[in-house]
N, C-alpha and C positions, 0 to 999 in steps of 0.2 A: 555431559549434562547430568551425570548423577550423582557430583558431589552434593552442592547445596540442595538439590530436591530430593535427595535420600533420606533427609532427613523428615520425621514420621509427623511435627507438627506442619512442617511446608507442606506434603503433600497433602493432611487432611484438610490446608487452609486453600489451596488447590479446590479439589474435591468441593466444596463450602462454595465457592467461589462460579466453578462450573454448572452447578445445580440451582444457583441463584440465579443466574445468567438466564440457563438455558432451562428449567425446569427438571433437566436430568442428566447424568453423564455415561459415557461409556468406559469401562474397564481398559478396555484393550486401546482407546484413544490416548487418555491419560498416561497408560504408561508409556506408551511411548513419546509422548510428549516429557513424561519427565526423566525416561531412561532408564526406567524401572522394570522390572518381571509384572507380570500381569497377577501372578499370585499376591504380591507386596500387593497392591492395589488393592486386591478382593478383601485381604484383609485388614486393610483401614476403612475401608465401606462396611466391613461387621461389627469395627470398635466406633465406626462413627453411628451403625444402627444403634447399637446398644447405647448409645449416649444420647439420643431422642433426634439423633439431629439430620439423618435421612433414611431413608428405605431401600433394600435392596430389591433388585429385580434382575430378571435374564438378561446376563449382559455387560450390568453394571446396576445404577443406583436412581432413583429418584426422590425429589422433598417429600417432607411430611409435614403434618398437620392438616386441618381446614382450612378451604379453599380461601380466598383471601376474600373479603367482599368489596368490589369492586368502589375505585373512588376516584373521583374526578382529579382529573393532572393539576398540580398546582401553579404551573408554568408552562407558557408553550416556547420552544427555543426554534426558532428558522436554522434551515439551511440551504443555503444557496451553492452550489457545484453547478460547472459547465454540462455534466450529461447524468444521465440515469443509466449507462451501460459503459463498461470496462472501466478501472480502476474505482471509481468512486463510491459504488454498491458497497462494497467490501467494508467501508469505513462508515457508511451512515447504517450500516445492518449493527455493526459496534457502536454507534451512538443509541440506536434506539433499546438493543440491548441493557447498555448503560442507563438507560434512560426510567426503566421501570420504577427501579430499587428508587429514586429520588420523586416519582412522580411528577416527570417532565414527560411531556409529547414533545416528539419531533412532526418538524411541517416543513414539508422537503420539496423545495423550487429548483427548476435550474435555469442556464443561461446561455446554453449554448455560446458561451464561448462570446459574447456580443452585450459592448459593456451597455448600453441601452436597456436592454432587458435586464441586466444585470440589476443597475438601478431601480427599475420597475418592481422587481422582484422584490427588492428590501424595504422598498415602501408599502408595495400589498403585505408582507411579512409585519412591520411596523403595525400598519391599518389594523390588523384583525388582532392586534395584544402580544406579540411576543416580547417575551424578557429580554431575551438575548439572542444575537448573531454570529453563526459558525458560517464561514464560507472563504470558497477559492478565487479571489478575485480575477476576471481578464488584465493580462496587461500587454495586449497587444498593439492597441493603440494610444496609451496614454503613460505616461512618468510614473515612478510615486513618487513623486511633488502634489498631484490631481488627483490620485486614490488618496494619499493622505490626509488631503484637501476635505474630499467630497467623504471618506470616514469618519474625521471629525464633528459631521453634523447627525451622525444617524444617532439615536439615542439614548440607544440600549448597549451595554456591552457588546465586544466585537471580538470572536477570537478568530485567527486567520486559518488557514484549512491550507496546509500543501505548496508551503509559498515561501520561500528564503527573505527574511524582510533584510533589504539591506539600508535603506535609508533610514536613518536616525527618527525623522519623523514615520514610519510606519513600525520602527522597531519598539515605540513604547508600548505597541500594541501586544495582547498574548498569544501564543502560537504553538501549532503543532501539526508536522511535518516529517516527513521519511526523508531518513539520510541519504537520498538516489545517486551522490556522488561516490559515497560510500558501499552503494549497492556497486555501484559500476566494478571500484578496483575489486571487490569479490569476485566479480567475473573474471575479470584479464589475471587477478592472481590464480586462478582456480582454472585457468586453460593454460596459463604457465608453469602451473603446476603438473600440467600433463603434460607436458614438453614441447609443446608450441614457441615458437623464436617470434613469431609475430601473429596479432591479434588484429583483423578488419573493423571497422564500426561504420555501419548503418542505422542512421538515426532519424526517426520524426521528428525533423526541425520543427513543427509548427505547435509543438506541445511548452509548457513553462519547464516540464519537466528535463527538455532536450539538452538545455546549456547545462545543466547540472551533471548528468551522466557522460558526456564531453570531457566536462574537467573533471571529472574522477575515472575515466578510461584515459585522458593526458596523464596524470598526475604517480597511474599505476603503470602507463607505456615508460613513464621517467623513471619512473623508482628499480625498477624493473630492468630496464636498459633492452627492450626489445628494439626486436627492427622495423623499422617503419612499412608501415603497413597501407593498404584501399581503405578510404574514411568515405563517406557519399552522405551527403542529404536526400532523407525520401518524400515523397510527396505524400498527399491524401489518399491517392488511387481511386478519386472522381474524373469523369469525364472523359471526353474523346480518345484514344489514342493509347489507354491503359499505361498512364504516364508513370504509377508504382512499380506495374510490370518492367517495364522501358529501365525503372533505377535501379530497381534488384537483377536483371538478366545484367545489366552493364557490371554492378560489384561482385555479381558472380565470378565476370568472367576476368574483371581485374583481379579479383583473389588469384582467380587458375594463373594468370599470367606472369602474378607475383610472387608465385608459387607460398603462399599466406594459406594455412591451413587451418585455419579459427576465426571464427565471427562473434561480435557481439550485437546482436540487432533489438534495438527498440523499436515496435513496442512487441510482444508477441502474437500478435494478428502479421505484423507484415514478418517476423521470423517464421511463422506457418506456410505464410507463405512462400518465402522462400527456400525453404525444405521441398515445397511441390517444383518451381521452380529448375531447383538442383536437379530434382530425378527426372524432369524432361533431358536432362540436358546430361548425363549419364554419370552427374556429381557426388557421389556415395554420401550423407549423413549419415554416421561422424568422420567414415572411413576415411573420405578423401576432405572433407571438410568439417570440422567440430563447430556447434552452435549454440551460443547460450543466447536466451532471449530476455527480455526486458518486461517487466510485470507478468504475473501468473494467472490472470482471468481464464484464459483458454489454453495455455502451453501443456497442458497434459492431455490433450483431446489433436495432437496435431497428427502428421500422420507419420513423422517420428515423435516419439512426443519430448517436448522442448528441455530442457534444463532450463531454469529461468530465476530469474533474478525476485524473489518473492518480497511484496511490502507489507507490513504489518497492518495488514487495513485495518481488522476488528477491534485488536488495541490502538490504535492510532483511534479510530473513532470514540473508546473508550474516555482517551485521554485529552480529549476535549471535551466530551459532553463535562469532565467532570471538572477540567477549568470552567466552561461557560457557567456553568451551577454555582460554582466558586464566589464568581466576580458578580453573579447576579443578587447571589448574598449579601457580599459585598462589593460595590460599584464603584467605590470612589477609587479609581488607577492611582491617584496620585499618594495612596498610601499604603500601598502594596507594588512591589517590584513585580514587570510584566513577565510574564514566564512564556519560556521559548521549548519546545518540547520537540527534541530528536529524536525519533525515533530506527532504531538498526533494524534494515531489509536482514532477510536469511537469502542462501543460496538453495533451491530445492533443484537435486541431481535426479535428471531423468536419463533416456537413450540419447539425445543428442549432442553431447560432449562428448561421449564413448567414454568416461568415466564408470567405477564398477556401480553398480545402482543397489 
């Protein structure tokens, strides 16, 4: 990472950029974000003091100038996601971030997942003035023939949140999205890279995200030429009879059986769990089993702590707010190509691959 960011205008455009964001940066953050010595950093925070354009402090840096005197948002922009805990925080804390510098407020609804509310939600959004619409639509019960339908009457700009549009009619819509297929094969490349012949997957089927990391753990099992391996569908892990438990002690123990020493499990709440699991049952993490988990909300808090498949939430929310501002500027879709925005997961190595950390 420290060809292109070594270079001393990137990093102060860096720097500029983090202090904008977040009102101040830290030295030691920075550089290793951009693969730099932490001295290089100190000393672009003293050429960027001395050019008026921030202050140092212990640490690192903060703005300068006077305080800004506060002004009313020009725009309110909705957003609608299924929940307000794991995976989605991440991305609307990047939206709203995003949001200052332009003088937009975010007005954050969700929908648990129920496209009824779902609807509700876009019309109260609508009712009280927003511009624009950012959001992850349900598609558990319905086509996109019927989202594409019931989209085209909302109207205000629409940018999609998290969601592969395959249909023609949803795809002239704009979008921005983690490459979660692509997150997958980093995983099975990266336990194949430690010498693993075969890689298990246990997956939350009931997420949009599921089929996507499916076929990008196919696609890395093929390229690969591993051996086939325990796949299981997990449950919610509501109700009677501790039915999540029941799925992960069962892939447990088809790993041991199939003598399969690597898992990739979505999401990282049910890989946490099955780390606890394992050590009931006398299964060493990573020794006797390697496990990379799927999204990083909590895989560094597990009780090995996870390696996990990381999504670019804060940018990914960036990079919508700054379509939806775009199109709110300007509106008419039909004279601007829709834009579709991929954005690349990282792998973040913890103890539970047994990779060197």
């Amino acid at each position: 990472m420290t060809g292109h960011n070594s270079l001393p205008r990137t990093r102060h455009e860096h720097l500029l950029r983090q202090v904008a964001l977040h009102g101040s940066v830290s030295a030691a953050d920075v550089a290793a974000e951009l693969g730099v010595s932490q001295v290089t950093v100190r000393r672009d925070i003293v050429e960027l003091e001395k050019a008026g354009k921030l202050a140092r402090v212990h640490g690192g840096a903060i703005g300068v100038g006077a305080p800004a005197i506060p002004q009313p948002a020009r725009t309110n922009v909705g957003v609608v996601v299924p929940g307000s805990v794991s995976h989605y925080p991440q991305i609307v804390r990047g939206m709203d971030a995003a949001s200052h510098g332009v003088r937009t407020r975010v007005v954050l609804a969700t929908s648990q997942y129920r496209e009824d509310l779902e609807q509700r939600q876009v019309e109260r959004l609508i009712e009280i003035g927003v511009a624009g619409i950012v959001f992850a639509p349900t598609m558990r019960n319905r086509t996109e023939a019927e989202l594409a339908e019931w989209v085209s009457t909302i109207p205000v700009p629409v940018v999609f949140l998290e969601r592969r549009l395959e249909s023609t009619s949803l795809a002239v819509y704009d979008s921005a999205r983690t490459d979660h297929e692509r997150g997958a094969e980093l995983a099975v490349e990266h336990l194949a890279g430690l010498g693993h012949t075969a890689v298990g997957l246990a997956l939350f089927d009931r997420t949009p995200t599921a089929p996507l990391v499916r076929e990008g753990y196919r696609a890395a099992v093929a390229r690969l030429g591993l051996d086939e391996a325990p796949s299981v569908a997990l449950p919610k892990g509501e109700g009677d009879g501790d039915p999540l438990d029941a799925a992960l002690v069962a892939f447990l123990e088809a790993c041991r059986t199939a003598g399969t020493t690597a898992a990739l499990v979505h999401t990282d709440v049910h890989a946490a769990r099955l780390v606890e699991l394992a050590m009931d049952r006398g299964i060493r993490v990573p020794d006797d089993l390697a496990v990379v988990a799927f999204d990083d909300d909590t895989a560094g808090l597990a009780m090995v702590p996870l390696t996990s498949v990381t999504p670019p939430g804060r940018d990914l929310g960036h990079e919508a707010m700054r379509i939806v501002t775009e199109r709110i500027a300007a509106p008419d879709r039909a004279s601007s190509a829709a834009r579709h925005i991929t954005m690349l997961p990282r792998l973040t190595v913890r103890d539970s691959c047994g990779a060197s950390v």
